[in-house]
N, C-alpha and C positions, 0 to 999 in steps of 0.2 A: 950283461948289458941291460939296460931297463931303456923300455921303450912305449911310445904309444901312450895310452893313459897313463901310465902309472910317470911315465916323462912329466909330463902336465902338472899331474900331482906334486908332485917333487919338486916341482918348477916354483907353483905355486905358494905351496907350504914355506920355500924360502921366501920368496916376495915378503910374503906376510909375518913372516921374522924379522929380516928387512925393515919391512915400516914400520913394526913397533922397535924396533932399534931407533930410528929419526922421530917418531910422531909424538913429540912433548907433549901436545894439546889434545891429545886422544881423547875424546868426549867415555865418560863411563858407562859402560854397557853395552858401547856398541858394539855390534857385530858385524862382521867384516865380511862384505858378501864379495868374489871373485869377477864378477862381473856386475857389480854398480860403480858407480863414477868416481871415483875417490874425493872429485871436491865435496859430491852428495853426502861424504859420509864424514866430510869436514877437514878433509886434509888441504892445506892452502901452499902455493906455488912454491916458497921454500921448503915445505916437505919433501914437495916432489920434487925436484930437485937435487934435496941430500937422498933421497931414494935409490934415482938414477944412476947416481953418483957412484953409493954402494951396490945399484944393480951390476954397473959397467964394471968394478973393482971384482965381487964375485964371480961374474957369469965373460972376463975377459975380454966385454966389450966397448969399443970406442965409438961415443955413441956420436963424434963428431967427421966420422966417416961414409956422409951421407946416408943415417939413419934417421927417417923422419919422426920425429918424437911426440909429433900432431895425433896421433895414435896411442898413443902413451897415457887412454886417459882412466883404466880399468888394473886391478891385478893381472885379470887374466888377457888385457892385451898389449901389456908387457911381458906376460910368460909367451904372447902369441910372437910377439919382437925377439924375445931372448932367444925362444928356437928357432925362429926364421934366422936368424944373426947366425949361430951357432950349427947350425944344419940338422940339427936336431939332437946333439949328443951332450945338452945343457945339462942334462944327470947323471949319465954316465961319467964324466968328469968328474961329479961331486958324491958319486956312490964308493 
């Protein structure tokens, strides 16, 4: 079972699989920091959106089940939604 950081990691690393799956407009060379804003690094509202999308289709969740998505504005506080959602076993699942 993987747990703890290395969860996060896991977590993470798909996120950002994830949006280079969705992100057409990906500016070249950027670098994708875990906690900056994703509009900061140029991703615009239909990104996030198809993101979301495939966050919920990957990580089983419905995000229209009173999860508030106002938070949703970072990688890492969508990895922070995905285990909150999931009670913590978003990797273990996909290990």
């Amino acid at each position: 079972m993987v747990t703890g950081r290395t969860e996060l990691e896991h977590v993470l690393t798909r996120l950002e699989m994830l949006l280079n799956d969705v992100w057409d407009q990906r500016p070249a060379g950027v670098a994708v920091s875990a906690t900056e804003p994703l509009v900061s690094l140029g991703v615009d509202s239909l990104t996030l959106a198809l993101l979301l999308d495939n966050v919920g289709r990957e990580f089983h969740i419905d995000w229209t089940a009173g999860t508030r998505l106002g938070g949703a504005i970072s990688l890492r506080s969508i990895a922070d939604l995905v285990l909150r959602r999931d009670g913590g076993a978003a990797a273990a699942a996909e290990a």
